[in-house]
Residue frames as qw, qx, qy, qz and C-alpha x, y, z in Angstrom:
[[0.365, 0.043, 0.640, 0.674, 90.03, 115.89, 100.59],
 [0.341, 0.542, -0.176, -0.748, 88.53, 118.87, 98.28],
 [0.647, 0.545, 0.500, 0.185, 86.03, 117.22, 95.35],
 [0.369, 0.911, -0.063, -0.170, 87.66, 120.33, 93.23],
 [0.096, 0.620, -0.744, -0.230, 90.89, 118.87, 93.65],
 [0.726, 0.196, 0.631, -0.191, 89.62, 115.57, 93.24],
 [0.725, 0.557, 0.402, -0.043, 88.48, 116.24, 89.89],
 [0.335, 0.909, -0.243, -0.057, 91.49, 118.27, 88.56],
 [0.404, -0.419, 0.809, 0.088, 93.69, 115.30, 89.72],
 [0.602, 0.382, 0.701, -0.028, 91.42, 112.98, 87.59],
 [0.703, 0.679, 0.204, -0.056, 91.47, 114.95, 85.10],
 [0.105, 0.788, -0.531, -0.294, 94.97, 115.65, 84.56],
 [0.453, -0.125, 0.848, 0.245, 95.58, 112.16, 84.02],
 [0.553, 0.606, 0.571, 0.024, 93.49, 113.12, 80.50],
 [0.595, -0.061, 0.375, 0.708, 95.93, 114.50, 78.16],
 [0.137, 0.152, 0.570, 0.796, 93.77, 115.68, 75.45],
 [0.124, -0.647, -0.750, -0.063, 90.64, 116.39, 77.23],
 [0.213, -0.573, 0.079, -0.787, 89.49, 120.22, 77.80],
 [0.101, -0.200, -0.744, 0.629, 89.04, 120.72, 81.86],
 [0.591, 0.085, 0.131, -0.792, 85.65, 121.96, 81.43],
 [0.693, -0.005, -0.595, -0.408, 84.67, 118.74, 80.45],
 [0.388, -0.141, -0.803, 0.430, 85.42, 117.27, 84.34],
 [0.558, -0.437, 0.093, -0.700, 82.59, 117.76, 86.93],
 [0.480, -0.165, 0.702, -0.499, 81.28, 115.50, 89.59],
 [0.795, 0.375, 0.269, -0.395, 78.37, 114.00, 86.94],
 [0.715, 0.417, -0.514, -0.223, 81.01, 112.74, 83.93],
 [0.974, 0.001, 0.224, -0.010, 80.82, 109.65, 83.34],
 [0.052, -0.718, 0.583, 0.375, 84.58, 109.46, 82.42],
 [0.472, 0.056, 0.810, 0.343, 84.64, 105.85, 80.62],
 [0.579, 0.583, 0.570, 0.023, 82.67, 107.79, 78.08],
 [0.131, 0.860, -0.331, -0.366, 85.30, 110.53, 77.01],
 [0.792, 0.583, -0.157, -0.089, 86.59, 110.18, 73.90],
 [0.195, 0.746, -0.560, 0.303, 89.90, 110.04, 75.46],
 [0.817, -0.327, 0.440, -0.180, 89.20, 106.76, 78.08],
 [0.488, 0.535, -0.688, -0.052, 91.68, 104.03, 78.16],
 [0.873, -0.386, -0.293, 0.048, 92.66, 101.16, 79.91],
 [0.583, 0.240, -0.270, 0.728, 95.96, 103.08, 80.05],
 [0.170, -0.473, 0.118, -0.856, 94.09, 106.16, 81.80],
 [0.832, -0.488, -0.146, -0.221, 91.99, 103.60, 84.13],
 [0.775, 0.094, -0.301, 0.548, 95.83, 102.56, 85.10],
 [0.177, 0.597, -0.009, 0.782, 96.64, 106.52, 85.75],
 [0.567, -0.478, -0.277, -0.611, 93.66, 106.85, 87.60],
 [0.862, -0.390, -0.324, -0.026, 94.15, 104.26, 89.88],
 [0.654, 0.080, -0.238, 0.714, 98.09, 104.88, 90.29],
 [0.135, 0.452, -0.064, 0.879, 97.41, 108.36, 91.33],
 [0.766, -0.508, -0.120, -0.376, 94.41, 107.74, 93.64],
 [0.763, -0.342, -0.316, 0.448, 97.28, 105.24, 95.77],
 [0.500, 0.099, -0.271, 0.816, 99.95, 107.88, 95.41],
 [0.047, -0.445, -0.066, -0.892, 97.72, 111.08, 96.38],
 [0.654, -0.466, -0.092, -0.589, 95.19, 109.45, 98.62],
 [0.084, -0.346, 0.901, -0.248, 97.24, 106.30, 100.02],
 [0.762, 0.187, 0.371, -0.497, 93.67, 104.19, 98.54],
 [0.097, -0.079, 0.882, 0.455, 94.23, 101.15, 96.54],
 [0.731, 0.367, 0.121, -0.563, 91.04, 100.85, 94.12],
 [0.391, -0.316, 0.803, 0.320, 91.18, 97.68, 92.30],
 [0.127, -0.126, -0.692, -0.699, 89.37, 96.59, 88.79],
 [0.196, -0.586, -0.777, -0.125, 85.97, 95.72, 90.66],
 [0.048, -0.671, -0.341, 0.657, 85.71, 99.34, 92.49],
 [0.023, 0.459, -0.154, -0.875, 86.27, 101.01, 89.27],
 [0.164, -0.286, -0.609, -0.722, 83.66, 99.19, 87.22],
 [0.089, -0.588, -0.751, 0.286, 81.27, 100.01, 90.56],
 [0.115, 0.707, 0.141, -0.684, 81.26, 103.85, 89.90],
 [0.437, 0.680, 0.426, 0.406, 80.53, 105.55, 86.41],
 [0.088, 0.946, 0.162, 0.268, 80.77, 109.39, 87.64],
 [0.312, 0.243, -0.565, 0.724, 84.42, 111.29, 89.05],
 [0.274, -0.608, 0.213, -0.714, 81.73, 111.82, 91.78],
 [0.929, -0.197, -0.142, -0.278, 81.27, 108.08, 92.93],
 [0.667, 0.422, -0.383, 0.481, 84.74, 108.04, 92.42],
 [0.070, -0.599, 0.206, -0.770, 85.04, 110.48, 94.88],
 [0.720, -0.431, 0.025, -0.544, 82.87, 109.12, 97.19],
 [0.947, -0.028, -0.281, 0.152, 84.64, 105.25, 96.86],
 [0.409, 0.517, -0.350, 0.665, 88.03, 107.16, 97.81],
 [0.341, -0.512, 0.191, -0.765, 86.50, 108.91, 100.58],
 [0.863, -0.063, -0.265, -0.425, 85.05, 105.44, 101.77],
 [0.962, 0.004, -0.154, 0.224, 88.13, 103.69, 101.67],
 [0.069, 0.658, -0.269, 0.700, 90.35, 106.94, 103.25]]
């Protein structure tokens, strides 16, 4: 798995956010645009795209789409 597509998967599930605002380093719970509906997204898409179930306690372990990354990778 490509961290570029990584983050452009993650970030499509962010409607209103500009893609220059996704990198490895954001902290995504801190866009203006974070939900519990987009932590949902997030998670659904990570099974369907990666075949990785992340459940509520993996996604308050990471903070950055790059930990993210990494947990995926982990559990891949």
């Amino acid at each position: 798995m490509e961290k570029e597509t990584f983050i452009n998967h993650i970030a499509n599930q962010f409607d209103e956010t500009d893609i220059s605002e996704f990198n490895s380093d954001t902290i995504f719970r801190n866009l203006e645009e974070w939900s519990s509906l987009t932590r949902l997204a997030i998670v659904n898409m990570i099974e369907k795209k990666y075949d990785v179930k992340i459940n509520a306690d993996d996604m308050h372990s990471v903070k950055t789409i790059g930990e993210l990354y990494t947990l995926v990778n982990l559990k891949h």
